[in-house]
Each structure stands twice: as structure tokens, then as C-alpha cells.
mmJSON file of the N, C-alpha and C atoms, coordinates in Angstrom:
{"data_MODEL":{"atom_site":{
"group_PDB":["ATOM","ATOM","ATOM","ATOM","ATOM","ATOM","ATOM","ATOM","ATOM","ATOM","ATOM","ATOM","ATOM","ATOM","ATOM","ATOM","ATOM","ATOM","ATOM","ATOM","ATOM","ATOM","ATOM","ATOM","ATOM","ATOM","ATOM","ATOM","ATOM","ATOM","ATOM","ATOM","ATOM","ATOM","ATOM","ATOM","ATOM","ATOM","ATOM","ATOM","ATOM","ATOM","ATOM","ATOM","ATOM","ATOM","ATOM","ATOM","ATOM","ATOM","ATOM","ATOM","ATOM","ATOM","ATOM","ATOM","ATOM","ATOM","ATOM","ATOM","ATOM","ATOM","ATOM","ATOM","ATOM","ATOM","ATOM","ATOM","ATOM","ATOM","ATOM","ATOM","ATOM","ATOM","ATOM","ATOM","ATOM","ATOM","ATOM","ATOM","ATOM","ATOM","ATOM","ATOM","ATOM","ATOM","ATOM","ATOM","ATOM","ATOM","ATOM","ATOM","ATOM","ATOM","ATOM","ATOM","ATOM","ATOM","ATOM","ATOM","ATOM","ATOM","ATOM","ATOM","ATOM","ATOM","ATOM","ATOM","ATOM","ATOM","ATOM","ATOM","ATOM","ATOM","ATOM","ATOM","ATOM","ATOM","ATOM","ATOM","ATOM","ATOM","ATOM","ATOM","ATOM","ATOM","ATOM","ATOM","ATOM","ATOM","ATOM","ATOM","ATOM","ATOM","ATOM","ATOM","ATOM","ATOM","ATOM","ATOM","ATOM","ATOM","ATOM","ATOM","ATOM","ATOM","ATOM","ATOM","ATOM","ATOM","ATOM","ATOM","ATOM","ATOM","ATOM","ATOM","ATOM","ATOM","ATOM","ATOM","ATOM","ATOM","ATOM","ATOM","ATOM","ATOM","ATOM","ATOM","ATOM","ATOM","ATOM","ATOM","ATOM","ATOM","ATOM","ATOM","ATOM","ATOM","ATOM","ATOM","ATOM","ATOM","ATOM","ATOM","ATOM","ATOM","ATOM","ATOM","ATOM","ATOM","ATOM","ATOM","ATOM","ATOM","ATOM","ATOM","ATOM","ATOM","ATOM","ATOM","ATOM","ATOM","ATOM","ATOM","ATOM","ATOM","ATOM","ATOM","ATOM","ATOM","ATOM","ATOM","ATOM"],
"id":[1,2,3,4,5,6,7,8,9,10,11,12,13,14,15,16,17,18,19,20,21,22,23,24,25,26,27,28,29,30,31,32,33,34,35,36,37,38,39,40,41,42,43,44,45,46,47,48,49,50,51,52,53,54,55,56,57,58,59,60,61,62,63,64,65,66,67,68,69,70,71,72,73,74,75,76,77,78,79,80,81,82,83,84,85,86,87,88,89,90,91,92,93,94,95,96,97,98,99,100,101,102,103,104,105,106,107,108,109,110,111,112,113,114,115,116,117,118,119,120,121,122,123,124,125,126,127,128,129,130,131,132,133,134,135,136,137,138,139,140,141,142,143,144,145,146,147,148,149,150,151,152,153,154,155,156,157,158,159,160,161,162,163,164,165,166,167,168,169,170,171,172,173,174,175,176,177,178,179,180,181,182,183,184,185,186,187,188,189,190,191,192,193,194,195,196,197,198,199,200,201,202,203,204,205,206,207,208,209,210,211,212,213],
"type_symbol":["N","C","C","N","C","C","N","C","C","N","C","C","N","C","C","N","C","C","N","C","C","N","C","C","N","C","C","N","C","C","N","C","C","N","C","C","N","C","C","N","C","C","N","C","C","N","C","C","N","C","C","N","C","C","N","C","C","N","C","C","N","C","C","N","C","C","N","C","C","N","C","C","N","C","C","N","C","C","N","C","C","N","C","C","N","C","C","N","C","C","N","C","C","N","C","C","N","C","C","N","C","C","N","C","C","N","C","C","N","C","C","N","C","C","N","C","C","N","C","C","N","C","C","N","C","C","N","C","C","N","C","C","N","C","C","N","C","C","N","C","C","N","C","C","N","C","C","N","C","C","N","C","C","N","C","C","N","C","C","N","C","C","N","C","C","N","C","C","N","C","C","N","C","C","N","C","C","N","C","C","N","C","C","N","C","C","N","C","C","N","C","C","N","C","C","N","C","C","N","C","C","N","C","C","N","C","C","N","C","C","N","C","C"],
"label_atom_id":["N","CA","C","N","CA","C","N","CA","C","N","CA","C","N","CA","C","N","CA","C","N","CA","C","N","CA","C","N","CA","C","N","CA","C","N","CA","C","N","CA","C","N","CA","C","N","CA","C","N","CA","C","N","CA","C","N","CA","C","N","CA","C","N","CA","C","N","CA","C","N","CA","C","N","CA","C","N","CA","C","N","CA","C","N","CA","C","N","CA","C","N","CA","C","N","CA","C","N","CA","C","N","CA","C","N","CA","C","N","CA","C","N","CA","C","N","CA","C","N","CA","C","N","CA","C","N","CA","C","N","CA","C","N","CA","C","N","CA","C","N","CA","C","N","CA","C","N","CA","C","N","CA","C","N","CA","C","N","CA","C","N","CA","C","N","CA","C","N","CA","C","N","CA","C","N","CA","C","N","CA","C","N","CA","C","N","CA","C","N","CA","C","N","CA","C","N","CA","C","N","CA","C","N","CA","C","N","CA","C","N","CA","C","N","CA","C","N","CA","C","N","CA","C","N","CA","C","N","CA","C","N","CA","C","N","CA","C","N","CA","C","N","CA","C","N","CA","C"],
"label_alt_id":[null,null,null,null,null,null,null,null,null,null,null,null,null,null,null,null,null,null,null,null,null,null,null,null,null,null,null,null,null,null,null,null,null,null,null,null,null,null,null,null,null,null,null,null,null,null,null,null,null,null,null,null,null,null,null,null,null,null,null,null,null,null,null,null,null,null,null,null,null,null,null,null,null,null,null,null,null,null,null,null,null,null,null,null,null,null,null,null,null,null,null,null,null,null,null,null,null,null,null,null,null,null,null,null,null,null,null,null,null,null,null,null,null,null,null,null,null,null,null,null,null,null,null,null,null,null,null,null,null,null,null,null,null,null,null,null,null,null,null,null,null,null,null,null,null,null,null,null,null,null,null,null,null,null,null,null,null,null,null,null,null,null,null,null,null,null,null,null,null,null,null,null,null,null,null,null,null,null,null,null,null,null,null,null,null,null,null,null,null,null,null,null,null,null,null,null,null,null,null,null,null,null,null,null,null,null,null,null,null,null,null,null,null],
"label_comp_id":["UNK","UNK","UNK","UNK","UNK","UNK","UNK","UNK","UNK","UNK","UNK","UNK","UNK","UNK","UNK","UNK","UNK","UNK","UNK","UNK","UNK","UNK","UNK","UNK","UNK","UNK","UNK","UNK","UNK","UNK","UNK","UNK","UNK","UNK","UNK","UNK","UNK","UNK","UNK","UNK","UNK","UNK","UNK","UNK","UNK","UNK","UNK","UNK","UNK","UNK","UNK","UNK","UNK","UNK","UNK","UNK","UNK","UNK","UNK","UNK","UNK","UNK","UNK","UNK","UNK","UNK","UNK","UNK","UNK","UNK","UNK","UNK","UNK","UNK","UNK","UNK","UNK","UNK","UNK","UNK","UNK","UNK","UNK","UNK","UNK","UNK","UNK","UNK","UNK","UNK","UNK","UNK","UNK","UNK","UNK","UNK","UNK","UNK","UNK","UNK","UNK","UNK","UNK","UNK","UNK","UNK","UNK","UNK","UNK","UNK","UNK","UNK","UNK","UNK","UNK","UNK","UNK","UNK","UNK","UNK","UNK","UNK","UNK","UNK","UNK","UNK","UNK","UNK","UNK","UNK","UNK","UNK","UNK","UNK","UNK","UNK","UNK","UNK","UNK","UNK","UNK","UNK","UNK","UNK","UNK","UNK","UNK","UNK","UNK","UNK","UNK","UNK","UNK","UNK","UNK","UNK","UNK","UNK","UNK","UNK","UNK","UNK","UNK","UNK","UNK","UNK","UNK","UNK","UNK","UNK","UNK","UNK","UNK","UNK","UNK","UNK","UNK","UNK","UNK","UNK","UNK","UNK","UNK","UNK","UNK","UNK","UNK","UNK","UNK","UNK","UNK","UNK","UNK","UNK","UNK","UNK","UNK","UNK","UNK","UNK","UNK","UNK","UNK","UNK","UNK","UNK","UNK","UNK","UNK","UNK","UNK","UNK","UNK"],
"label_asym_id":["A","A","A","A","A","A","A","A","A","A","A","A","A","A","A","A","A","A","A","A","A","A","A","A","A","A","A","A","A","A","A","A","A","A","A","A","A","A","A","A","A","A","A","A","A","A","A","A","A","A","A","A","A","A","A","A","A","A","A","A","A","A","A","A","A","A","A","A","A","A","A","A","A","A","A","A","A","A","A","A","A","A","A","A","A","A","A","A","A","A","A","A","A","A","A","A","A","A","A","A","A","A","A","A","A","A","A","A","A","A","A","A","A","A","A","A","A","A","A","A","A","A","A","A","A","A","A","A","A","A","A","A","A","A","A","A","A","A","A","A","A","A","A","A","A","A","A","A","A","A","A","A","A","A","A","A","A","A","A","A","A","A","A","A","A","A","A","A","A","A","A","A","A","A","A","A","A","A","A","A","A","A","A","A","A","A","A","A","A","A","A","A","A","A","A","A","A","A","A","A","A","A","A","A","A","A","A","A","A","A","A","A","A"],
"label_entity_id":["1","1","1","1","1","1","1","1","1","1","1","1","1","1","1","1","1","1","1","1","1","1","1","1","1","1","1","1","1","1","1","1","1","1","1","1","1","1","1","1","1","1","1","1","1","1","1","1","1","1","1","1","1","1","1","1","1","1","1","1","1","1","1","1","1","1","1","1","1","1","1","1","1","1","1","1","1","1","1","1","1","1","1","1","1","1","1","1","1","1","1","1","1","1","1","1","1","1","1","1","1","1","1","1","1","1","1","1","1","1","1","1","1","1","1","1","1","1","1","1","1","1","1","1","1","1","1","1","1","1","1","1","1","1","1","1","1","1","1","1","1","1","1","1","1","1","1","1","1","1","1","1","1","1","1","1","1","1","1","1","1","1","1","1","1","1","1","1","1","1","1","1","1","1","1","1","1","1","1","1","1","1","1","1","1","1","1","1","1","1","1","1","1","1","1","1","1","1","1","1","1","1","1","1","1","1","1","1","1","1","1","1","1"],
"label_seq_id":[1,1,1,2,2,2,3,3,3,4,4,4,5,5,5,6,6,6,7,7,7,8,8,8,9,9,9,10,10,10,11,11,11,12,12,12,13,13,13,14,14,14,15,15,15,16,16,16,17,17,17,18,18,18,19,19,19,20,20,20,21,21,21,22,22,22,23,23,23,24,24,24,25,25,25,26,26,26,27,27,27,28,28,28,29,29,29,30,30,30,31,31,31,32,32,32,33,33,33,34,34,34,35,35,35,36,36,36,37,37,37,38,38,38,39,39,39,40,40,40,41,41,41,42,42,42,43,43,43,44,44,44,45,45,45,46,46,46,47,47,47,48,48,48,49,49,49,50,50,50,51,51,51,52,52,52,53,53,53,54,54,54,55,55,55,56,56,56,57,57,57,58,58,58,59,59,59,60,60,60,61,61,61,62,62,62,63,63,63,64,64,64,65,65,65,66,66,66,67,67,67,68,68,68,69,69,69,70,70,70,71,71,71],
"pdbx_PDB_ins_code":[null,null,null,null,null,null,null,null,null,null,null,null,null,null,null,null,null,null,null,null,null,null,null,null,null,null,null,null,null,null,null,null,null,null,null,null,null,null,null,null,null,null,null,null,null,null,null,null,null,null,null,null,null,null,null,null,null,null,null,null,null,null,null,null,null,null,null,null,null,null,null,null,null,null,null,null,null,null,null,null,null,null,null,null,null,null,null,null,null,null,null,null,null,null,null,null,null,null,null,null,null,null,null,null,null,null,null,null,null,null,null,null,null,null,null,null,null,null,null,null,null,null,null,null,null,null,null,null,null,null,null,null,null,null,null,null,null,null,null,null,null,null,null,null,null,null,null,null,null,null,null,null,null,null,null,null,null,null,null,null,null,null,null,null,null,null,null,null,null,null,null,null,null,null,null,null,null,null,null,null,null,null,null,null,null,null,null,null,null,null,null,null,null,null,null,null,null,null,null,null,null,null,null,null,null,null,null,null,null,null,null,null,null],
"Cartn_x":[0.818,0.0,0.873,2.115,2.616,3.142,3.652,4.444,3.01,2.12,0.472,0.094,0.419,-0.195,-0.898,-2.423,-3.609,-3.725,-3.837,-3.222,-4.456,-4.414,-5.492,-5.266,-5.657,-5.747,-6.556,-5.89,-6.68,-6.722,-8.775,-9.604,-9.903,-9.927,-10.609,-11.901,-12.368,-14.357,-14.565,-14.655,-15.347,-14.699,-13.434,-13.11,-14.321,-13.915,-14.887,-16.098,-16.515,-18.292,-18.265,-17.114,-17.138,-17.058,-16.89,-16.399,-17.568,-18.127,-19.3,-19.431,-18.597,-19.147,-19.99,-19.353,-20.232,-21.927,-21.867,-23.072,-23.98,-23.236,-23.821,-24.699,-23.72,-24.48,-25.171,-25.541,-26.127,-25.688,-24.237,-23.817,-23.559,-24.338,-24.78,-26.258,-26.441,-27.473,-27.717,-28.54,-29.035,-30.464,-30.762,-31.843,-32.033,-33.262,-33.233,-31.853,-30.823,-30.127,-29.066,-29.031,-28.171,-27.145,-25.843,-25.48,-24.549,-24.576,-24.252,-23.789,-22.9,-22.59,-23.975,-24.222,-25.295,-24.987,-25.68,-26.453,-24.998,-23.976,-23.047,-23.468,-24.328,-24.633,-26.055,-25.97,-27.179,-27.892,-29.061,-29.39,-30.89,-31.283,-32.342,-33.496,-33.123,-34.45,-34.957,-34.092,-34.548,-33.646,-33.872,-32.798,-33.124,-31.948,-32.586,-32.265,-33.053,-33.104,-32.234,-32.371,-31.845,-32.998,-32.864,-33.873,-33.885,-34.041,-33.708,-32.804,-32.717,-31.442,-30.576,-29.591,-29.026,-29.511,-29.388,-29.966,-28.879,-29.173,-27.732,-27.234,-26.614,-25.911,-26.353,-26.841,-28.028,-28.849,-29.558,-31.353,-32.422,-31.283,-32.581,-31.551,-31.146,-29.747,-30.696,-32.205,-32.924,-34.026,-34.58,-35.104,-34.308,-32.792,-31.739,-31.623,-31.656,-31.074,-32.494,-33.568,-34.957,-34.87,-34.7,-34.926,-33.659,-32.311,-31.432,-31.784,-32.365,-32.597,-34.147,-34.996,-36.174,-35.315,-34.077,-33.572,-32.137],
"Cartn_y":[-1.184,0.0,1.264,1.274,2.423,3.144,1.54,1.846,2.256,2.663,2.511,1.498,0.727,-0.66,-0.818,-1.205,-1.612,-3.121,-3.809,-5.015,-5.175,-6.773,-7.011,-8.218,-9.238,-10.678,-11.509,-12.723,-13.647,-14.468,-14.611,-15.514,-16.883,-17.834,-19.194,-18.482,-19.4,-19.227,-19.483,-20.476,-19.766,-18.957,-18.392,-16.793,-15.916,-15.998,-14.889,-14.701,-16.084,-15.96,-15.539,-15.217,-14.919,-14.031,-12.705,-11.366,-10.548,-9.393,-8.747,-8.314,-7.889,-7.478,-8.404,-9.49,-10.584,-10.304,-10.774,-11.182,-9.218,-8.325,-7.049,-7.208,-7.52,-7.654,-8.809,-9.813,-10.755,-11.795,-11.905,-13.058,-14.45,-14.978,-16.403,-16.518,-17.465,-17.636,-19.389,-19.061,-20.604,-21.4,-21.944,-22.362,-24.198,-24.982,-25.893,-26.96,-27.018,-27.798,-26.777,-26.265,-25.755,-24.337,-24.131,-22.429,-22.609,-21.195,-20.463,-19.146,-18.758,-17.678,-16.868,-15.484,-14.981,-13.731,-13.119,-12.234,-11.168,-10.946,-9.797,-8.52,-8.418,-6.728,-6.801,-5.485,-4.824,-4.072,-3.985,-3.202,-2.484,-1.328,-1.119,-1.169,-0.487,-0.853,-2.205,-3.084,-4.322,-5.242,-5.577,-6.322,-7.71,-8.588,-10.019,-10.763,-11.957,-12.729,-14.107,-15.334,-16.717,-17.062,-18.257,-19.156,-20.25,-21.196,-22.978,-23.417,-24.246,-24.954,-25.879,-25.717,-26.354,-28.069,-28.624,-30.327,-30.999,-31.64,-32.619,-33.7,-34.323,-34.845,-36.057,-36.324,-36.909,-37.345,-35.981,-36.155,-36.039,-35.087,-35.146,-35.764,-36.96,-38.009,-38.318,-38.872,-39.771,-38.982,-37.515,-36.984,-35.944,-36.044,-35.479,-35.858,-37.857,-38.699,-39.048,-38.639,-39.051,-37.705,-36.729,-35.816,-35.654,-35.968,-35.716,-37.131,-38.368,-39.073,-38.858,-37.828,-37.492,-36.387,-35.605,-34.596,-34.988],
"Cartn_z":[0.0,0.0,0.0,0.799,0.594,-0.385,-1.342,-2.958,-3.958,-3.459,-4.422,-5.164,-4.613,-5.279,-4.401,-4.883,-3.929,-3.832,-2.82,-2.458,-1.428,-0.881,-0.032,0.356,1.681,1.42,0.561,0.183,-0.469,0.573,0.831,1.565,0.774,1.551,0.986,0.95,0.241,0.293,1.818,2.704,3.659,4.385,4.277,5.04,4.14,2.747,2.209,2.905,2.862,3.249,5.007,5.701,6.531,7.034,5.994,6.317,6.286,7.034,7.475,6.388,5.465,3.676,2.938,3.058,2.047,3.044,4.166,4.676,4.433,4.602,4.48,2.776,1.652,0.191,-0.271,0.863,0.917,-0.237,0.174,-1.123,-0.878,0.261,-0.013,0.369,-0.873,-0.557,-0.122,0.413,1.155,1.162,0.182,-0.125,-0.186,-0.109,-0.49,0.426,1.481,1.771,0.571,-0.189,-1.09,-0.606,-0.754,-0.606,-1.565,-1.621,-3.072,-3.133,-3.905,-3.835,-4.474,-4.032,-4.288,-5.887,-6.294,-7.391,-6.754,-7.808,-7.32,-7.977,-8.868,-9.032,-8.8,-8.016,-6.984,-7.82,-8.296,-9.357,-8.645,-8.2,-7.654,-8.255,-9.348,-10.064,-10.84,-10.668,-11.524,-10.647,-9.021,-8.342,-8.748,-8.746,-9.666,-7.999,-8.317,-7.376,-8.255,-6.722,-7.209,-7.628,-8.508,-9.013,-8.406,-8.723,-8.226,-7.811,-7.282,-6.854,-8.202,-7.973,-9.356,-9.322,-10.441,-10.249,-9.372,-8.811,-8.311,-9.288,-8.913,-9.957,-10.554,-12.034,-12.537,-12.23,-11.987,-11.535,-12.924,-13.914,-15.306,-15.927,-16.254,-17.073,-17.941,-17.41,-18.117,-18.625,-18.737,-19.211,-20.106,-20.211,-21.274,-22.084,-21.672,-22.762,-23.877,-23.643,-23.898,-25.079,-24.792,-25.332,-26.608,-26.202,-26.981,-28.289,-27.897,-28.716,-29.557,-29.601,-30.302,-31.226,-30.767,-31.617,-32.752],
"occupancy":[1.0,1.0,1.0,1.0,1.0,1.0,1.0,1.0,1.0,1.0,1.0,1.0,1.0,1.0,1.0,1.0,1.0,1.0,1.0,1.0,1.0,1.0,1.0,1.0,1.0,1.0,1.0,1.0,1.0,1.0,1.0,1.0,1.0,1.0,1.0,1.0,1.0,1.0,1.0,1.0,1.0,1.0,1.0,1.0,1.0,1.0,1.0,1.0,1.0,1.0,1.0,1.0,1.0,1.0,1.0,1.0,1.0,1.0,1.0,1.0,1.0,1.0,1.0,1.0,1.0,1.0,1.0,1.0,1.0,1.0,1.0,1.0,1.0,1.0,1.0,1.0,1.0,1.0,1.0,1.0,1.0,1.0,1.0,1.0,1.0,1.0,1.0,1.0,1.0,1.0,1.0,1.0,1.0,1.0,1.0,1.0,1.0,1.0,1.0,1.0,1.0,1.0,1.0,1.0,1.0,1.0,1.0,1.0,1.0,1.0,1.0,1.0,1.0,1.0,1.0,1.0,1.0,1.0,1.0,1.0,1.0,1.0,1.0,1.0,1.0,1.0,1.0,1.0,1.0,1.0,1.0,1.0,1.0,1.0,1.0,1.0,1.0,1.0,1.0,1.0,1.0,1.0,1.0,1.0,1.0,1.0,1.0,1.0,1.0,1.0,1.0,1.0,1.0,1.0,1.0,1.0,1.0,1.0,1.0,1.0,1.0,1.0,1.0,1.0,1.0,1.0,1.0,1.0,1.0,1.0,1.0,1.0,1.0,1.0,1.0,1.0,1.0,1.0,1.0,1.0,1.0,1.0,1.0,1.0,1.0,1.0,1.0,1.0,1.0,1.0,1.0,1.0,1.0,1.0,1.0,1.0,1.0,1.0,1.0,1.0,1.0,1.0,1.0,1.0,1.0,1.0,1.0,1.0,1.0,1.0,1.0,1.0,1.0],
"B_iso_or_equiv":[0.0,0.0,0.0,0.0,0.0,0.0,0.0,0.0,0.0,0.0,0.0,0.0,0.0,0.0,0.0,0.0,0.0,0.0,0.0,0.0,0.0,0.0,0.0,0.0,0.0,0.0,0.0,0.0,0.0,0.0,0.0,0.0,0.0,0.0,0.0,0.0,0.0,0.0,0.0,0.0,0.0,0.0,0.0,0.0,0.0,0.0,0.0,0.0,0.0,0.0,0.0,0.0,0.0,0.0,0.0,0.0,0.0,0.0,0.0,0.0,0.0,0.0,0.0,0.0,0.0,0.0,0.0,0.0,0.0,0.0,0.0,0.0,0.0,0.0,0.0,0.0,0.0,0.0,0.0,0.0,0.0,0.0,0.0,0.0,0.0,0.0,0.0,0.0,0.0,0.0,0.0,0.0,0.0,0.0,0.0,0.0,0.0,0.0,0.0,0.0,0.0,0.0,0.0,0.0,0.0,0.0,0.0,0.0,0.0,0.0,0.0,0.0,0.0,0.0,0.0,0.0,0.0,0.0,0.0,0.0,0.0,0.0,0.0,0.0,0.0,0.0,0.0,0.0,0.0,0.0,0.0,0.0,0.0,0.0,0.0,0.0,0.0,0.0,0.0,0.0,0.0,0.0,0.0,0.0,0.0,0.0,0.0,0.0,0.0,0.0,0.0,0.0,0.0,0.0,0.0,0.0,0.0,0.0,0.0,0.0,0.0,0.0,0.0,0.0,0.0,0.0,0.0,0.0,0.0,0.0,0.0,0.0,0.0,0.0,0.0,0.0,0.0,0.0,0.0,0.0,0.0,0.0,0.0,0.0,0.0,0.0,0.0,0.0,0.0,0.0,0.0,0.0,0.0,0.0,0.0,0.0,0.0,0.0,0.0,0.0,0.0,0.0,0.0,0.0,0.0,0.0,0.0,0.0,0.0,0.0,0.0,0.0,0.0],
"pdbx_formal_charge":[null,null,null,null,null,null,null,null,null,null,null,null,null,null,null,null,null,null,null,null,null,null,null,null,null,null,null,null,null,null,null,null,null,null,null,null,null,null,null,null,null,null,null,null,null,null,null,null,null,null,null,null,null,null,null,null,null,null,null,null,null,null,null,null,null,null,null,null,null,null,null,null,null,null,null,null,null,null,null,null,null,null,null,null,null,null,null,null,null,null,null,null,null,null,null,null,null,null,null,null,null,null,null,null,null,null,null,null,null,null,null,null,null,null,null,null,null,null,null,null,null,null,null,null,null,null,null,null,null,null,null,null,null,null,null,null,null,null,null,null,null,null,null,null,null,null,null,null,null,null,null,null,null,null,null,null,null,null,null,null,null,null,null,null,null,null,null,null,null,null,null,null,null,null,null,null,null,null,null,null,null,null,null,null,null,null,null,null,null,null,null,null,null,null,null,null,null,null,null,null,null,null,null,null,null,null,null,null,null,null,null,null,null],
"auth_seq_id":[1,1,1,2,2,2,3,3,3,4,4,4,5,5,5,6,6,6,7,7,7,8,8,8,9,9,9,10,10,10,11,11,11,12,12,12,13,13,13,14,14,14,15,15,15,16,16,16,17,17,17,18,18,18,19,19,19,20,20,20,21,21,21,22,22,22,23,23,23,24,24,24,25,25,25,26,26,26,27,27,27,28,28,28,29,29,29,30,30,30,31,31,31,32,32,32,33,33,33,34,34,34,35,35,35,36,36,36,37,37,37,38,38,38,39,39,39,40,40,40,41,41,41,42,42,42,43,43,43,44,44,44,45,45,45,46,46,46,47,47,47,48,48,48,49,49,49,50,50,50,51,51,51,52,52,52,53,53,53,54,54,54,55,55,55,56,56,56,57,57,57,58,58,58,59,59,59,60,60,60,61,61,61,62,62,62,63,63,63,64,64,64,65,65,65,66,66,66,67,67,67,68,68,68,69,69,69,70,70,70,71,71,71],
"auth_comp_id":["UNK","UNK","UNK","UNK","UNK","UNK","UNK","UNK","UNK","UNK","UNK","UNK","UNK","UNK","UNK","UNK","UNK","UNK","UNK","UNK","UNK","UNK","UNK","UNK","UNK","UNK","UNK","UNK","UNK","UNK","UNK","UNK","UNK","UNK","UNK","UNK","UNK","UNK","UNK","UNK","UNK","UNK","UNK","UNK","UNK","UNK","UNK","UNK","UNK","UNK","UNK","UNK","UNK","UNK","UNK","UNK","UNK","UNK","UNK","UNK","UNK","UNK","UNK","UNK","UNK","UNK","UNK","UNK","UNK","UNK","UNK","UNK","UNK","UNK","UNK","UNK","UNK","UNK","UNK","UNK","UNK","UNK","UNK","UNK","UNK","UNK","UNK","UNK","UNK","UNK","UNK","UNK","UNK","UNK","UNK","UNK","UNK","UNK","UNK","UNK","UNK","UNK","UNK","UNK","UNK","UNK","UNK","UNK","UNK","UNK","UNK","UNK","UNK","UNK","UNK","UNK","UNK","UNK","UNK","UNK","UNK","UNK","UNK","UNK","UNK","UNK","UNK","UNK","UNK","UNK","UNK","UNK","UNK","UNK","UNK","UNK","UNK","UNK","UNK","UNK","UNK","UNK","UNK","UNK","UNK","UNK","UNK","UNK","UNK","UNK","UNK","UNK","UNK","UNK","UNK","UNK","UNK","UNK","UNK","UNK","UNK","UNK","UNK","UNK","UNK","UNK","UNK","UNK","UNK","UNK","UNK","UNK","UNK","UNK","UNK","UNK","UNK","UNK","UNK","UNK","UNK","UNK","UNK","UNK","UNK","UNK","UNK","UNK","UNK","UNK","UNK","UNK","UNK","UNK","UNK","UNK","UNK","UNK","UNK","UNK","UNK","UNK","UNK","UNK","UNK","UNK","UNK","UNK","UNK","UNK","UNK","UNK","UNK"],
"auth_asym_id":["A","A","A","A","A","A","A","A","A","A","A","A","A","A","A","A","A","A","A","A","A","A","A","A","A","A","A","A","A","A","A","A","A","A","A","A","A","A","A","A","A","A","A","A","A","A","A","A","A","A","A","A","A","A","A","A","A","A","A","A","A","A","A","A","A","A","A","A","A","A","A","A","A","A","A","A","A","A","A","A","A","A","A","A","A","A","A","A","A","A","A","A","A","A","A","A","A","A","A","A","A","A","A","A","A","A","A","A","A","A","A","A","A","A","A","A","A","A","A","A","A","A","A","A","A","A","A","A","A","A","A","A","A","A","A","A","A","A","A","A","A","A","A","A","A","A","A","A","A","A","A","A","A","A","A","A","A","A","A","A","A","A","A","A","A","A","A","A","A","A","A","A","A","A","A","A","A","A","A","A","A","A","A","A","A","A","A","A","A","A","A","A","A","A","A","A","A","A","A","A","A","A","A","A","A","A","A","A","A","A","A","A","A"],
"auth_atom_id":["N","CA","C","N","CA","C","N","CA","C","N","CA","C","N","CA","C","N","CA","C","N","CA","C","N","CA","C","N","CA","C","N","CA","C","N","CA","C","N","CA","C","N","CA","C","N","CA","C","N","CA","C","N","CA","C","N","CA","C","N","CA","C","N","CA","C","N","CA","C","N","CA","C","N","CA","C","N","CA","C","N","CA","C","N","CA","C","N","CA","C","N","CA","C","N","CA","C","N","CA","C","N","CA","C","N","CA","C","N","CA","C","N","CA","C","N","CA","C","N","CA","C","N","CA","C","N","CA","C","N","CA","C","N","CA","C","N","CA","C","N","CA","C","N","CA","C","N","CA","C","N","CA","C","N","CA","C","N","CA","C","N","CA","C","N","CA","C","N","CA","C","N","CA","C","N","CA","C","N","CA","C","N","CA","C","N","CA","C","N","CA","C","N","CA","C","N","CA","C","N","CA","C","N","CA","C","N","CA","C","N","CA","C","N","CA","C","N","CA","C","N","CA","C","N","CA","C","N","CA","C","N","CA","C","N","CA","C","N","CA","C","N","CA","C","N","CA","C"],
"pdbx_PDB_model_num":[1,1,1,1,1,1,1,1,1,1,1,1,1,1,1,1,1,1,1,1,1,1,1,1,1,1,1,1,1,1,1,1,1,1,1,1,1,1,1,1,1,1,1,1,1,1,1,1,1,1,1,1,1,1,1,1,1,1,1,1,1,1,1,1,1,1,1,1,1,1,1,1,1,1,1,1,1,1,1,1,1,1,1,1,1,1,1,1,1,1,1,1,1,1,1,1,1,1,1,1,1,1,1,1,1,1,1,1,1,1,1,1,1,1,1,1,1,1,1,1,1,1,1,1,1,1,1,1,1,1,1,1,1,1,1,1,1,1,1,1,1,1,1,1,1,1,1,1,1,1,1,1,1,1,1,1,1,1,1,1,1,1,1,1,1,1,1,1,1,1,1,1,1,1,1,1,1,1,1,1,1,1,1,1,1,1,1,1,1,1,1,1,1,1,1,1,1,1,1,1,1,1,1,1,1,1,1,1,1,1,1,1,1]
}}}
């Protein structure tokens, strides 16, 4: 900092998710048994939310493979 180079620590993810900033811009989110990093631009007039929880790991295999074989 003194030479003007702006510098900072590098956190693991859960330091990150541990610092009163993250939890202040609400960047995990926790839904469903699920967390997640949350929505990083704040937009007032059009603030976006999370959607669903992502699938776990082949839950639609057999409604992919159904579909990729009609196309």
C-alpha cells in the first residue's frame, strides 16, 4: 500500500463468506439444503433474485437422454 499498489488478502471461500461485507451484500445464498454464492450486481431498479437450486448430480440423465434421442 505504501508503494500505491492496492493489495489485499486472499480468503478461501469460507473466510470470504465470513467477512461482514459478504453477509452485508447478501452473497450467499441458502436455499433448499443448497449455498451459493449470491447475485453480485445490486441493481435497484430491476434487483434479480436466485432461481432454483441447481440439479444434483443426474437427476434429469434420463429426461436429457430421452430428449437428446427425439432430436
Amino acid at each position: 500500500m505504501q508503494a500505491g499498489v492496492p493489495a489485499g488478502a486472499v480468503n478461501t471461500v469460507p473466510q470470504a463468506f465470513a467477512q461482514p461485507h459478504t453477509a452485508y451484500r447478501d452473497m450467499l445464498i441458502q436455499s433448499e439444503g443448497h449455498r451459493a454464492p449470491g447475485i453480485p450486481v445490486k441493481l435497484a431498479r430491476t434487483p434479480a433474485s436466485a432461481g432454483r437450486r441447481p440439479p444434483r448430480f443426474g437427476e434429469h440423465t434420463v429426461e436429457i437422454l430421452a430428449w437428446s434421442r427425439r432430436n
